[in-house]
Structures are given as structure tokens and as C-alpha cells.
Backbone as CSV, one residue per row, in Angstrom:
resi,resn,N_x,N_y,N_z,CA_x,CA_y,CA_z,C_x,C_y,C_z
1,UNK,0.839,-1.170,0.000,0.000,0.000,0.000,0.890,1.241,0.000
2,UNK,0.123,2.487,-0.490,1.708,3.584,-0.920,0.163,4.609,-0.353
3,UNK,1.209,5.684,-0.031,0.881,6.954,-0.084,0.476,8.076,-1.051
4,UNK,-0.845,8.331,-1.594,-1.116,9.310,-2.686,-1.380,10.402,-2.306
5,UNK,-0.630,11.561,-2.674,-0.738,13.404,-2.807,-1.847,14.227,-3.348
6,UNK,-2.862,14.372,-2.910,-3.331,15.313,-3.741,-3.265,16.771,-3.314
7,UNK,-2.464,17.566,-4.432,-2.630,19.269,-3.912,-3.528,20.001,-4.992
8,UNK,-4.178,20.550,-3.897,-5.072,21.628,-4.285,-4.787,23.160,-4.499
9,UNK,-4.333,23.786,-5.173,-3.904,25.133,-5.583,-5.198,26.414,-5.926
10,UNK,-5.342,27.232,-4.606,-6.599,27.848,-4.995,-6.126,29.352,-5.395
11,UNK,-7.063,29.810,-5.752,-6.210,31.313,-6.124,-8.052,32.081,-5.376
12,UNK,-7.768,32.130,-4.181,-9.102,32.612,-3.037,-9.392,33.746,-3.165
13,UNK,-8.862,34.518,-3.652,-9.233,35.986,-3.987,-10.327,36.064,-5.347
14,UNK,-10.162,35.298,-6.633,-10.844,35.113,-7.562,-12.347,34.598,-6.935
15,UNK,-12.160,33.400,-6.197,-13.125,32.537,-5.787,-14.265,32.909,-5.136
16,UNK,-13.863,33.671,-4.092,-14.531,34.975,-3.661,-15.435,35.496,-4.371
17,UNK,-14.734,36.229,-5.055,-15.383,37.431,-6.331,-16.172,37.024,-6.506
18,UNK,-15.682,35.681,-7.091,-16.677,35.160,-8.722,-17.830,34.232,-8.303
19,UNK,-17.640,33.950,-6.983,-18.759,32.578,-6.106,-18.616,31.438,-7.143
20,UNK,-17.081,31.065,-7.635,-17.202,30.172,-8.740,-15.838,29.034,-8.322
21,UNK,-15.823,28.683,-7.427,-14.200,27.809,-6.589,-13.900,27.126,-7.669
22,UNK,-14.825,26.280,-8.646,-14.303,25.298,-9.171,-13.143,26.109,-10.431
23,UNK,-13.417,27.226,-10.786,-13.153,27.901,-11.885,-11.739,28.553,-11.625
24,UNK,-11.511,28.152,-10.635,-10.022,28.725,-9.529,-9.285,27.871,-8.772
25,UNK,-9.252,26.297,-8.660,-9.075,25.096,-7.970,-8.369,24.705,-8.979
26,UNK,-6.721,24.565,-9.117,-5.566,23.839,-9.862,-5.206,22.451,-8.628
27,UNK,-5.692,21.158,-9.256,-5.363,20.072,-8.369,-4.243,19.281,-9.241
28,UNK,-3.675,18.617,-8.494,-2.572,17.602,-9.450,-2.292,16.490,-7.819
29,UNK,-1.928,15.397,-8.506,-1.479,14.237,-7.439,-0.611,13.327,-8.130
30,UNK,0.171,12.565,-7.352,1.178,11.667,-7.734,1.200,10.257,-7.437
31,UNK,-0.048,10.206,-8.208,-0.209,8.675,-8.174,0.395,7.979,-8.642
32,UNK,1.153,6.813,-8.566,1.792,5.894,-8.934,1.262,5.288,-10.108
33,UNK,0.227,5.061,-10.334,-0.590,4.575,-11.333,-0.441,4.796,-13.024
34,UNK,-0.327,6.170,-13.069,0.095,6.781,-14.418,-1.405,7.016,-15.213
35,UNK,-2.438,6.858,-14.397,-3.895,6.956,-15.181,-4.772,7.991,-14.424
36,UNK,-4.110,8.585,-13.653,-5.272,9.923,-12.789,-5.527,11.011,-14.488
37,UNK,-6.236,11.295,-14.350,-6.337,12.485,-15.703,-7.217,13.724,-14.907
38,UNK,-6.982,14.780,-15.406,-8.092,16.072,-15.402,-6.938,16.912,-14.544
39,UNK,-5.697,16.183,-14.165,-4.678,17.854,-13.732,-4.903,18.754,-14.427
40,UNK,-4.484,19.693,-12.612,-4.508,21.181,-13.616,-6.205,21.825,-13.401
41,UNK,-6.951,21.301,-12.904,-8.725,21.984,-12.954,-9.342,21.335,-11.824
42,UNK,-10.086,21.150,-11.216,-11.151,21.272,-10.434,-11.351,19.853,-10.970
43,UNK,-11.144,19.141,-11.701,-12.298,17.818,-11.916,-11.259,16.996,-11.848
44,UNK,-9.941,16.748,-11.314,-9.388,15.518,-11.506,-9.522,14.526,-10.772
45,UNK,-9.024,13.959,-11.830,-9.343,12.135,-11.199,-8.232,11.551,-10.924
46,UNK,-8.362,10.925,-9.582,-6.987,10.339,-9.034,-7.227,8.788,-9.079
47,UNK,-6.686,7.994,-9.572,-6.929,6.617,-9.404,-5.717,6.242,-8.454
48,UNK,-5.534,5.333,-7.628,-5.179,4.545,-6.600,-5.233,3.174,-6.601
49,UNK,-5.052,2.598,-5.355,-5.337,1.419,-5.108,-5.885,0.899,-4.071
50,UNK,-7.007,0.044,-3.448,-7.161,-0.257,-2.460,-6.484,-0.683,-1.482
51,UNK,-6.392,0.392,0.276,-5.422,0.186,0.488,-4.822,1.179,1.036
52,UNK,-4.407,2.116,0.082,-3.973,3.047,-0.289,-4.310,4.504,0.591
53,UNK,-3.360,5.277,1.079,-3.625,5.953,2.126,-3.627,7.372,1.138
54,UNK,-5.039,8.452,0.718,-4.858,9.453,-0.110,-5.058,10.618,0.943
55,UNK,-4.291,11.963,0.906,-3.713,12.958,1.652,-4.191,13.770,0.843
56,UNK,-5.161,14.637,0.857,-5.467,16.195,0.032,-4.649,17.079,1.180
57,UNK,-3.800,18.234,0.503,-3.648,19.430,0.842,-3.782,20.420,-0.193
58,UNK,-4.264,21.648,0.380,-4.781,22.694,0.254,-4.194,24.243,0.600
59,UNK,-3.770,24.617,-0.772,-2.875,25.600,-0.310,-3.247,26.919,-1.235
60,UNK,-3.098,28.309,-0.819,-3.121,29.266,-1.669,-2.392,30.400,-2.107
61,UNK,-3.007,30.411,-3.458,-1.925,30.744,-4.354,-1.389,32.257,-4.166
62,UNK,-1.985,32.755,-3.116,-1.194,34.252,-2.464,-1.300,33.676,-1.184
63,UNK,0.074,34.207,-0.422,0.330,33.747,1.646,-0.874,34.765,2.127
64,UNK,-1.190,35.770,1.243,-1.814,37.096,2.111,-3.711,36.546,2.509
65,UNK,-4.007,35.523,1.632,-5.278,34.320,1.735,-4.989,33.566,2.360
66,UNK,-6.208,33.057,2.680,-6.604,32.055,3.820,-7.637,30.762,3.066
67,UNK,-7.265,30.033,3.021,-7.748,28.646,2.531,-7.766,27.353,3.663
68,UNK,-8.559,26.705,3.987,-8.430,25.334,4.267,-9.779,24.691,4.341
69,UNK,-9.760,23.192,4.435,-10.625,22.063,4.064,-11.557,21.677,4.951
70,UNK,-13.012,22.017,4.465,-14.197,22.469,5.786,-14.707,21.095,6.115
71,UNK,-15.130,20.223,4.517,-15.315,18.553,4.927,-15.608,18.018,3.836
72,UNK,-15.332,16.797,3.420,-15.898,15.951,2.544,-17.858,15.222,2.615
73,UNK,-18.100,15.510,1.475,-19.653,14.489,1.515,-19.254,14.251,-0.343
74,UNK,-20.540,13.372,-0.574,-20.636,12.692,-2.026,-20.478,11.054,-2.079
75,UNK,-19.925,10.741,-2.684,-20.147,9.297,-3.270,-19.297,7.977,-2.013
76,UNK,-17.916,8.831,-2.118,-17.105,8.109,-1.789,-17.370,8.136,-0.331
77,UNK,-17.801,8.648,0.607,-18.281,8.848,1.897,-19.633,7.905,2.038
78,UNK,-20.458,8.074,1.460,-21.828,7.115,0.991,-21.164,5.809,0.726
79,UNK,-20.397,5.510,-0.027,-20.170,3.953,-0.439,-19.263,3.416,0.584
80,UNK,-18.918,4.181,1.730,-17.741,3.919,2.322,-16.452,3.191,2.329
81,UNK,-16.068,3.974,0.750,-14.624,3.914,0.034,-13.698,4.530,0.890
82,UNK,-13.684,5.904,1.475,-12.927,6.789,2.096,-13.740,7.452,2.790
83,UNK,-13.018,7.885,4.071,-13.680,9.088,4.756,-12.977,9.788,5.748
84,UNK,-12.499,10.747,4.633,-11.314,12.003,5.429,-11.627,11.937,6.327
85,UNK,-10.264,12.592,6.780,-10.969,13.217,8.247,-9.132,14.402,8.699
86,UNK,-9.429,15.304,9.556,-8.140,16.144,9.480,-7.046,15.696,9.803
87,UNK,-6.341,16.284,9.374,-4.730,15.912,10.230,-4.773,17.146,11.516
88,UNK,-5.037,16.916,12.649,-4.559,17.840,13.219,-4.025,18.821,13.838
89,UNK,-2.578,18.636,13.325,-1.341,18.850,13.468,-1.063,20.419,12.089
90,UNK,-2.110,20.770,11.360,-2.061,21.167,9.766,-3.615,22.639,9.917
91,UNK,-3.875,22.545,10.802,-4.792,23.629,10.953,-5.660,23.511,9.641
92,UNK,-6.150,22.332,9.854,-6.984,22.019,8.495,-6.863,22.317,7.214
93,UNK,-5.581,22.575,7.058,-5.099,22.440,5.043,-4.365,20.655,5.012
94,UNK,-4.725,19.855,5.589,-4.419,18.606,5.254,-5.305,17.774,6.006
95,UNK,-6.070,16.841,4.964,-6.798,15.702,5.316,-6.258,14.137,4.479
96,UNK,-6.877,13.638,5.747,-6.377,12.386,4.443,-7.533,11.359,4.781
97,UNK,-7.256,9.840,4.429,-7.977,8.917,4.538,-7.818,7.478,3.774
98,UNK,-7.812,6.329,4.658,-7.419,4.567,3.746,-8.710,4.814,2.684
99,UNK,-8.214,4.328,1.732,-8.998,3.640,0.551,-9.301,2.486,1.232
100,UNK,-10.808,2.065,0.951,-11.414,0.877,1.650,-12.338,0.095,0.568
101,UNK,-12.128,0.755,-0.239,-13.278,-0.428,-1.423,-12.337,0.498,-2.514
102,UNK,-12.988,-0.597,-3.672,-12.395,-0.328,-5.154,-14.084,0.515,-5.552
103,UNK,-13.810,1.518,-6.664,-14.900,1.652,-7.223,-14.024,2.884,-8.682
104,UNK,-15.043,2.868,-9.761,-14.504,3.782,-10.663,-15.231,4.939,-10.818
105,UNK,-14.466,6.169,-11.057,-14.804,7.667,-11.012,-15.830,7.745,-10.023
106,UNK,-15.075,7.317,-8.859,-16.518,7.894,-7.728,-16.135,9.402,-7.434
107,UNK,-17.189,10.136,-7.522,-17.482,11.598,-7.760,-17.331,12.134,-5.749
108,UNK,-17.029,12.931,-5.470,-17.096,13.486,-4.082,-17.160,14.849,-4.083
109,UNK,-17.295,15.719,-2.906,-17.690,16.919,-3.277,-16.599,17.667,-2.002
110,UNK,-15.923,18.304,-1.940,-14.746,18.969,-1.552,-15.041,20.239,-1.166
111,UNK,-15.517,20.506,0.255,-15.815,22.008,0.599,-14.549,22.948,1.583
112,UNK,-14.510,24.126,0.837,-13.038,24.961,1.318,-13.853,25.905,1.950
113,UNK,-12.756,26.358,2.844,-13.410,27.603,3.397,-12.575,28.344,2.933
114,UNK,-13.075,29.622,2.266,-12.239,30.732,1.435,-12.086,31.454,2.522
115,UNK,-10.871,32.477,2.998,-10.294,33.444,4.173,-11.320,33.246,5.516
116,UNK,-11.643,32.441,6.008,-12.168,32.222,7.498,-13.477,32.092,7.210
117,UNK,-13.971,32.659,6.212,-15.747,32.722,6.521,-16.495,32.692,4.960
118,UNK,-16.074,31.852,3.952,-16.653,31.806,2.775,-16.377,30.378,2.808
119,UNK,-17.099,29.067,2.455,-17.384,27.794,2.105,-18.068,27.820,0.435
120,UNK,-17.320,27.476,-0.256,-17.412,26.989,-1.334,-16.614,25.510,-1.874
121,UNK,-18.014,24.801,-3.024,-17.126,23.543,-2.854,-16.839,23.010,-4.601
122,UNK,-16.214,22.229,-4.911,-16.218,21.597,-6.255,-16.013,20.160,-6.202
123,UNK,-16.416,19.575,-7.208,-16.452,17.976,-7.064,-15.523,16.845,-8.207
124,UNK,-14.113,16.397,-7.484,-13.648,15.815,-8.598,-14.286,14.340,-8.176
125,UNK,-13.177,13.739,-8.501,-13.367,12.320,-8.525,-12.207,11.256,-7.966
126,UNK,-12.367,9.766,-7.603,-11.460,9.157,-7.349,-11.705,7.956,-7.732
127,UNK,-10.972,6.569,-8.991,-10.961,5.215,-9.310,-9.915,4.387,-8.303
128,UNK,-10.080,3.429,-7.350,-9.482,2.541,-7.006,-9.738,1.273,-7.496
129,UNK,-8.666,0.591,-7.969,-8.775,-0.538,-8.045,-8.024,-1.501,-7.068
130,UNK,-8.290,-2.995,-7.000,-7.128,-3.764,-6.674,-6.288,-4.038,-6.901
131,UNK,-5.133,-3.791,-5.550,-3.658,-4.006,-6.262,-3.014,-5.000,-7.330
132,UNK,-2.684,-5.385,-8.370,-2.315,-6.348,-8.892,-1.134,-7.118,-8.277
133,UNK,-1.557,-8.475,-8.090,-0.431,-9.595,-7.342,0.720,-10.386,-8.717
């Protein structure tokens, strides 16, 4: 079982403005896999493996903003594939959680809190499969 990255790159000042997070959310992760697709936007898909321990952090793209990770709901919480929960050592810009079932493009919904008091959310996705022996 391995460790998967996902970072979230917000630019919170836009997000704000525009009441539009997804349109301002640069994600990328380093899955081992070589099949996550949609870096780079709001909709990517991280595939994994069951098992598999996945880490979102959440960071923004000016120090002078305030960003971090209010809670997970959607698919993968319902099917009980994963279910973040904080690191709390990280003042809530890092969550993580075991992969516990396989499933493909399960959809989840990712809510930030923009500078202390704005919650906005966008929804990528995550495929686990079983490890191959």
C-alpha cells in the first residue's frame, strides 16, 4: 500500500469574487498509477489502489489568503470507500484517509473555506482498483 498526494492550488481571492471555486481550484497528485487524468482543474481524477492511504492538501496561491478544508460528503463517503478526516497537526489544510473499497470515477464533493468565513465547494473524482499480485 503507498501513499497518494493530492494538492489543491486555490487562487481565493478570484473565488470569492466570482462565487465560482471550481473555476479557480488547480489540483494535481502523484499517483503511482500513471492513469489519474483532469490535472490542472477542479475535476481531476486520481486513481489509486485499495489500500492506499490518499492525503489532500490545500494551499493558496497568495500567503496574504486564507484557505483550508471544511469537509468531505458525495459518493465516496456514501459507499464507504474513504472518509477524510483532518490531520490535526495542519490547521486544516491537510486531510487524508485509507482507501477501503475499489470503485470507478466515484465523484465526491470537496468544501473549502475561502479566508475564514466563505465555504465553497467543487467535485472531482477518485478510481481505485485492486492491487495487482
Amino acid at each position: 500500500m503507498s501513499q497518494v498526494n493530492i494538492l489543491i492550488a486555490v487562487n481565493v481571492a478570484q473565488a470569492i469574487n466570482t462565487g465560482r471555486l471550481g473555476d479557480y481550484v488547480y489540483m494535481v497528485d502523484d499517483s503511482l498509477t500513471g492513469k489519474s487524468s483532469g490535472e490542472g482543474g477542479d475535476e481531476l481524477s486520481t486513481v489509486c489502489e485499495n489500500g492506499d492511504t490518499v492525503v489532500w492538501r490545500v494551499e493558496s496561491i497568495d500567503p496574504d489568503q486564507d484557505v483550508s478544508i471544511n469537509r468531505f460528503d458525495g459518493d465516496i463517503i456514501a459507499t464507504g470507500m474513504v472518509n477524510p478526516a483532518p490531520y490535526p497537526q495542519t490547521d486544516s489544510d491537510t486531510w487524508g484517509g485509507r482507501i477501503n473499497s475499489v470503485g470507478t470515477q466515484v465523484e465526491y464533493r470537496m468544501y473549502l473555506t475561502l479566508n475564514k468565513n466563505t465555504v465553497q465547494s467543487f467535485d472531482p473524482f477518485i478510481t481505485a482498483t485492486n492491487p495487482e499480485r
